[in-house]
Backbone as CSV, one residue per row, in Angstrom:
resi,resn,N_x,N_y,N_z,CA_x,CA_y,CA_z,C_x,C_y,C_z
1,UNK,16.059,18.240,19.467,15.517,17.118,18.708,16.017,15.809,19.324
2,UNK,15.157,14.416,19.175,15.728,13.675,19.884,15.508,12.570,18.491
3,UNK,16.390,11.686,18.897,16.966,10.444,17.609,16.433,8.848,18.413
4,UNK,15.902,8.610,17.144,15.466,7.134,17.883,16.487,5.768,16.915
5,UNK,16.509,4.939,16.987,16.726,4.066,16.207,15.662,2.649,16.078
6,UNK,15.252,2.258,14.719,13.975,1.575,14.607,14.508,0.462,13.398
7,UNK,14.134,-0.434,13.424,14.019,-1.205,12.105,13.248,-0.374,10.940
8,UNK,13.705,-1.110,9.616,12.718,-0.495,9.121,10.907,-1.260,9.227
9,UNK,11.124,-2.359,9.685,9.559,-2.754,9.828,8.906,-1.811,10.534
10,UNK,9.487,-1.458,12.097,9.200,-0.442,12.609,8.645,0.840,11.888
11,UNK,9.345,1.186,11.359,9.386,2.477,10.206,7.942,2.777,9.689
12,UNK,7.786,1.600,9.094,6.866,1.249,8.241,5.728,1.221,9.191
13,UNK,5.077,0.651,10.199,4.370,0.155,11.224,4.088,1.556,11.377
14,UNK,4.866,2.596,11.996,5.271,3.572,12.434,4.154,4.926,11.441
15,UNK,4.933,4.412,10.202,4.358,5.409,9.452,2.260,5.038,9.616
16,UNK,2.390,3.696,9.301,0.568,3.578,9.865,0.253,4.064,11.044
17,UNK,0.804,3.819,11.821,0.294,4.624,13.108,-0.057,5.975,12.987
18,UNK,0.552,6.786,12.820,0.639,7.999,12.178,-0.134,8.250,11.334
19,UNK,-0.337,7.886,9.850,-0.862,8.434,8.917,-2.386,7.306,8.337
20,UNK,-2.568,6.238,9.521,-4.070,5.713,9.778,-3.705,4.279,8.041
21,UNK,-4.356,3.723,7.627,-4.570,2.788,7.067,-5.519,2.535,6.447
22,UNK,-5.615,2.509,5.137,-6.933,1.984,4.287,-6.633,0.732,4.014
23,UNK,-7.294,-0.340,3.764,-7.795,-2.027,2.935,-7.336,-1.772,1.905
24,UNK,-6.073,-1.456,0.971,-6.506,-1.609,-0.410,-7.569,-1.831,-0.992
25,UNK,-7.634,-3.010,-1.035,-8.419,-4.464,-1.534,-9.917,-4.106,-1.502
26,UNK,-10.401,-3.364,-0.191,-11.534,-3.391,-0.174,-12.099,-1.632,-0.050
27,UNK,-10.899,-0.910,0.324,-11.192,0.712,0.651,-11.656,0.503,1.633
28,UNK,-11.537,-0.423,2.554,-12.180,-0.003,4.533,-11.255,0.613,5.464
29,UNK,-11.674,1.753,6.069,-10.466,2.504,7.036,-10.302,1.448,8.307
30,UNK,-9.443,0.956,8.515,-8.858,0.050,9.137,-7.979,1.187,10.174
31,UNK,-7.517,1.688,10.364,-7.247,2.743,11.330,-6.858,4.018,10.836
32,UNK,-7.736,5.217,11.673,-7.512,6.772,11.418,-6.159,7.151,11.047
33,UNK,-5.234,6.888,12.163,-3.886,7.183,12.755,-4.140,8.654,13.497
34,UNK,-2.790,8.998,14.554,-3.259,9.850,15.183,-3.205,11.392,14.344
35,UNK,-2.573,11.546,13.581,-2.941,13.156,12.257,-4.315,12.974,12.661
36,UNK,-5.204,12.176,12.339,-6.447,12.193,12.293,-7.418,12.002,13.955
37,UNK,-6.769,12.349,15.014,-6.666,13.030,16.676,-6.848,14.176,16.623
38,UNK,-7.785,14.469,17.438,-7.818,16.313,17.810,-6.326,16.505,18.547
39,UNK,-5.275,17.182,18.273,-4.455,17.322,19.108,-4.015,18.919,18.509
40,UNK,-3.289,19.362,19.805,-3.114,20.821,19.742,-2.176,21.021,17.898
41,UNK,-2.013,22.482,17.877,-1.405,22.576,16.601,0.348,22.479,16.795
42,UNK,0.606,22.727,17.805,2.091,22.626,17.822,2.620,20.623,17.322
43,UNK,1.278,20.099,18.220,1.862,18.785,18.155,1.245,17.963,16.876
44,UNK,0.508,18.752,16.353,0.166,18.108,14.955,1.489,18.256,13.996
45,UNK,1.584,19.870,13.900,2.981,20.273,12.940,3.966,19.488,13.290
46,UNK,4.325,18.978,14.555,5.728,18.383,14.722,5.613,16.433,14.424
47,UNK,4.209,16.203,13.994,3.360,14.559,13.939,3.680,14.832,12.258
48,UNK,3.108,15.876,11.812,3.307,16.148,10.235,4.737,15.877,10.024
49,UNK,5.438,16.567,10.941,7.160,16.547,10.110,7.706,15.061,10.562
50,UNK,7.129,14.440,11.643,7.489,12.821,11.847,6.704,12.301,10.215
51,UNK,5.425,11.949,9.858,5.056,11.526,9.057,6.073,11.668,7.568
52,UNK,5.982,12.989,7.631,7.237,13.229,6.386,8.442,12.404,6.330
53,UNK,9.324,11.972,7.382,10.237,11.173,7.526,9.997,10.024,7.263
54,UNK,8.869,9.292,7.988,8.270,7.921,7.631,7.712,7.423,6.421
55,UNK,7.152,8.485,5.883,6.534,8.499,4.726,7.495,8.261,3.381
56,UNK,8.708,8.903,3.860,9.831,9.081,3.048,10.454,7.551,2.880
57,UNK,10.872,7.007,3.738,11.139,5.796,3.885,10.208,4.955,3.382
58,UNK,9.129,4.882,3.704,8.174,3.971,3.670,8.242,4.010,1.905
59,UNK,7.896,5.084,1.023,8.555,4.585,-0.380,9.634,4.043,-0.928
60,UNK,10.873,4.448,0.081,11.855,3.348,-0.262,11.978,2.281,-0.421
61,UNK,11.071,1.851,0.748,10.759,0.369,1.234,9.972,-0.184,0.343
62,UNK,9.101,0.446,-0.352,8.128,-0.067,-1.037,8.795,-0.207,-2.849
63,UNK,9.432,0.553,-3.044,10.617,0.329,-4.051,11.225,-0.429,-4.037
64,UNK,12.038,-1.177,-3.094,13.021,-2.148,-3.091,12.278,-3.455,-2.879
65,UNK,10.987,-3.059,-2.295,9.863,-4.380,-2.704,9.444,-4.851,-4.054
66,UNK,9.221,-3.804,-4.592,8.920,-3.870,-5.871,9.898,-4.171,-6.896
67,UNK,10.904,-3.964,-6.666,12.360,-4.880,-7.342,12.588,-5.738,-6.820
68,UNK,12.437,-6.548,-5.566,12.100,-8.191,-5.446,11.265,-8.859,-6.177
69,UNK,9.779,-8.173,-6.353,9.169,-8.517,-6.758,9.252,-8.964,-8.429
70,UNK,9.763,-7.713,-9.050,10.496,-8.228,-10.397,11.735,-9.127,-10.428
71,UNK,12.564,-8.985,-9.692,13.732,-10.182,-9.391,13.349,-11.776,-8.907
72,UNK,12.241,-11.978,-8.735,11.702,-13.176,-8.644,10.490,-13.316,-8.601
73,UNK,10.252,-12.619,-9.550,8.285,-13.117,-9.868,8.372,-13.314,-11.461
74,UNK,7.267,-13.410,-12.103,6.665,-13.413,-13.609,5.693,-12.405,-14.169
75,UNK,6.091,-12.382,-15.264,4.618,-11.487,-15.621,3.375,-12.352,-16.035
76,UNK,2.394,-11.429,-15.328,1.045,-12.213,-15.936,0.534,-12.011,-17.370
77,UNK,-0.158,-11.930,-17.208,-1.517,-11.992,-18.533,-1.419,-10.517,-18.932
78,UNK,-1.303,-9.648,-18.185,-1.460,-8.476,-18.397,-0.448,-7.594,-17.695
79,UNK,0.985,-8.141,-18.208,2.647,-8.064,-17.964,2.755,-7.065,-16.550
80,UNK,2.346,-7.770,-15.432,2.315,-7.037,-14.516,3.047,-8.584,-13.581
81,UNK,4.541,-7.652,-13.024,5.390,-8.912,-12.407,4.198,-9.478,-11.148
82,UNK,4.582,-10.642,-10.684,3.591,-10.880,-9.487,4.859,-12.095,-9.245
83,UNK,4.200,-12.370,-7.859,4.692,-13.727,-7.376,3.882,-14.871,-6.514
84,UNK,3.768,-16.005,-7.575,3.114,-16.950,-7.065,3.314,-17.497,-5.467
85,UNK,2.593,-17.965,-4.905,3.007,-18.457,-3.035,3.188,-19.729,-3.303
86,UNK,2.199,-20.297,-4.032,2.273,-21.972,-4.252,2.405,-22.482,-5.863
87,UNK,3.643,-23.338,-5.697,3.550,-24.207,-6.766,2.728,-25.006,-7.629
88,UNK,1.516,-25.631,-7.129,0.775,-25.739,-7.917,-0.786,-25.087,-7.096
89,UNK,-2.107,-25.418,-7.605,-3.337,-25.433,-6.952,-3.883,-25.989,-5.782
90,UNK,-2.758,-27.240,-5.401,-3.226,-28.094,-4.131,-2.855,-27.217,-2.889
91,UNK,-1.414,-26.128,-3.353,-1.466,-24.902,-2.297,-0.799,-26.474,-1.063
92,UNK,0.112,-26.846,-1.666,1.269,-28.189,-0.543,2.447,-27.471,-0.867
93,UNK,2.794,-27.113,-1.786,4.580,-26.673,-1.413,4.110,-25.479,-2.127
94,UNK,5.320,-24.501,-1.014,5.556,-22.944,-1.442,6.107,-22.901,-2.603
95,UNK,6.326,-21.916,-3.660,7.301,-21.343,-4.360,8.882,-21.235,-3.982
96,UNK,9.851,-21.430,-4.583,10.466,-21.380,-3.873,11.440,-20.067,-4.373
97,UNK,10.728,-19.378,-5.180,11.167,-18.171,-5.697,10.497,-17.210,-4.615
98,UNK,9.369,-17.412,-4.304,8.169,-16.958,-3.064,8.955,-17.097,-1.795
99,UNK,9.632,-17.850,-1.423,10.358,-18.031,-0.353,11.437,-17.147,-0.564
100,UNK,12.172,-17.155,-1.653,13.579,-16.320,-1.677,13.058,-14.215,-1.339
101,UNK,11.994,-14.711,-1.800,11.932,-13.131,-2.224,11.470,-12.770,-0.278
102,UNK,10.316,-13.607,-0.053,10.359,-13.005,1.633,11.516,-13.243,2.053
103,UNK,11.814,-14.047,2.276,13.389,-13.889,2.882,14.249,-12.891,2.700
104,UNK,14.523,-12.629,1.392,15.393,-10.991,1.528,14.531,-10.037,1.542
105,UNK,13.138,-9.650,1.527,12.511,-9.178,1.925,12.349,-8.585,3.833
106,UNK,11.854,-9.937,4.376,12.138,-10.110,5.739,13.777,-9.299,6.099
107,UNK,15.076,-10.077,5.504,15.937,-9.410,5.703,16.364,-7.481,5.627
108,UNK,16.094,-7.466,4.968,15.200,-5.438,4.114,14.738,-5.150,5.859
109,UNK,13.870,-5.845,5.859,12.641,-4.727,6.837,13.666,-5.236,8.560
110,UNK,14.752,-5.818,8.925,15.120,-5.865,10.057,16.685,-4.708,9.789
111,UNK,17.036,-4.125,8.809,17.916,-3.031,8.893,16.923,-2.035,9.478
112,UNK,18.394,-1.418,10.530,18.293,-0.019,11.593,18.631,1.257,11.175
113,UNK,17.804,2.332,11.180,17.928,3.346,10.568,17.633,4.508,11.661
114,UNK,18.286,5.490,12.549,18.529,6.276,13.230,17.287,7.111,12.398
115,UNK,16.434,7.721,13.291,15.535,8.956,12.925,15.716,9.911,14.163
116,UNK,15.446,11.437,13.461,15.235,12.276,14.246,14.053,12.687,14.351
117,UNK,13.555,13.299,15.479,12.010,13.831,15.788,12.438,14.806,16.790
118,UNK,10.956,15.688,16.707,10.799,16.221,17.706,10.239,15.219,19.072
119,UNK,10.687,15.911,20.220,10.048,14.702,21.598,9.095,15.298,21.892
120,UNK,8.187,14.192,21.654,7.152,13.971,22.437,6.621,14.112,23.761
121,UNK,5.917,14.208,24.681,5.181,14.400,26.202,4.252,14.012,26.267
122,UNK,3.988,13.097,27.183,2.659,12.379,27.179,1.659,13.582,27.528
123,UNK,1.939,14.516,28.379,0.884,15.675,28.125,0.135,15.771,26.715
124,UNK,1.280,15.928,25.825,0.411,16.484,24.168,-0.375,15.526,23.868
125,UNK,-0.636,14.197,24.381,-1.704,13.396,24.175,-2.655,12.961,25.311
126,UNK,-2.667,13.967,26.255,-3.621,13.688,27.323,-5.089,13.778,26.950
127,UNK,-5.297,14.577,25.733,-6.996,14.211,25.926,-7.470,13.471,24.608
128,UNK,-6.950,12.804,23.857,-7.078,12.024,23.376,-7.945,10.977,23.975
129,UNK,-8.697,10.125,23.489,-9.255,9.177,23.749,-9.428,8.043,22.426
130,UNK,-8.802,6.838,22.667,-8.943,6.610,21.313,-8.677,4.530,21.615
131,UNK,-9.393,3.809,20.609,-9.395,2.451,20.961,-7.775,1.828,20.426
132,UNK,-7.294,2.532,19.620,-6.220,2.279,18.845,-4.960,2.277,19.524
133,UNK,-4.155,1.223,19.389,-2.807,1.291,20.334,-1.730,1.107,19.185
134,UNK,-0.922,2.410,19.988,-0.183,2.977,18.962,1.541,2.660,19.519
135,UNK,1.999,0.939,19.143,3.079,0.551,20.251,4.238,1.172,19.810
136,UNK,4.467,1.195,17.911,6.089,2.007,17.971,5.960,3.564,18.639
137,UNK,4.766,4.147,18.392,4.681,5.594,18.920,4.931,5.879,19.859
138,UNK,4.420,4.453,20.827,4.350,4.638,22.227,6.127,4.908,23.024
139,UNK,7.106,4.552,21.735,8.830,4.359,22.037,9.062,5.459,21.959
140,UNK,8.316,6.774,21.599,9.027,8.229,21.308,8.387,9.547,22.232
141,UNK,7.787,8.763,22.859,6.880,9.863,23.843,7.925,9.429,25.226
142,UNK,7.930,10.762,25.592,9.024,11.115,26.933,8.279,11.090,27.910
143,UNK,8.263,10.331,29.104,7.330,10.151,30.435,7.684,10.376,31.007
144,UNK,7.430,11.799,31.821,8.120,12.326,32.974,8.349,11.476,34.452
């Protein structure tokens, strides 16, 4: 097994690459990820057990967002915390609760977290063909 070390933005990035991307907002597939690559079965099972790791994290991350988000937001209309960007409607000065929260936010996603994987070979993705560039992925594949 081989160990990488990544931010967690990375992590996160990481896990899209991998497990492809929907729009919330709108439900548009914005990228497959490679699970969704014809690739042999050995290297899917060992993409599955990367995803599992990322995936794992990636709720952490999204937890400790979501307690920023209550640590410096409000509830609305329909007691759901949120956080305003701008102080008033003219949308001229930020929040400055909006500022605190990216900021330790931002701070969150630049901690380093050692992962293990199976290694990669650029062989197991030789017949791939695909428009999508996959740059943290591209850090765990071994080039002979």
């Amino acid at each position: 097994m081989a160990h990488i070390k990544l931010t967690l933005q990375e992590i996160y990035k990481l896990n899209t690459e991998i497990n492809g991307f929907i729009n919330p907002s709108t439900g548009e597939i914005l990228s497959l990820g490679l699970l969704n690559e014809k690739l042999s079965l050995p290297t899917k099972y060992w993409l599955t057990d990367l995803a599992k790791k990322t995936s794992s994290e990636k709720l952490v991350i999204d937890q400790l967002k979501e307690d920023l988000i209550v640590k410096y937001g409000t509830k609305d209309k329909d007691n759901i915390f949120e956080i305003e960007v701008w102080t008033d409607e003219t949308k001229t000065e930020f929040n400055p609760s909006y500022i605190q929260y990216q900021q330790e936010f931002n701070t969150l996603l630049q901690e380093v977290i050692e992962i293990e994987y199976h290694e990669f070979k650029l062989d197991d993705f030789k017949n791939i063909e695909t428009s999508d560039n996959y740059t943290i992925f591209y850090k765990l594949i071994q080039v002979d």
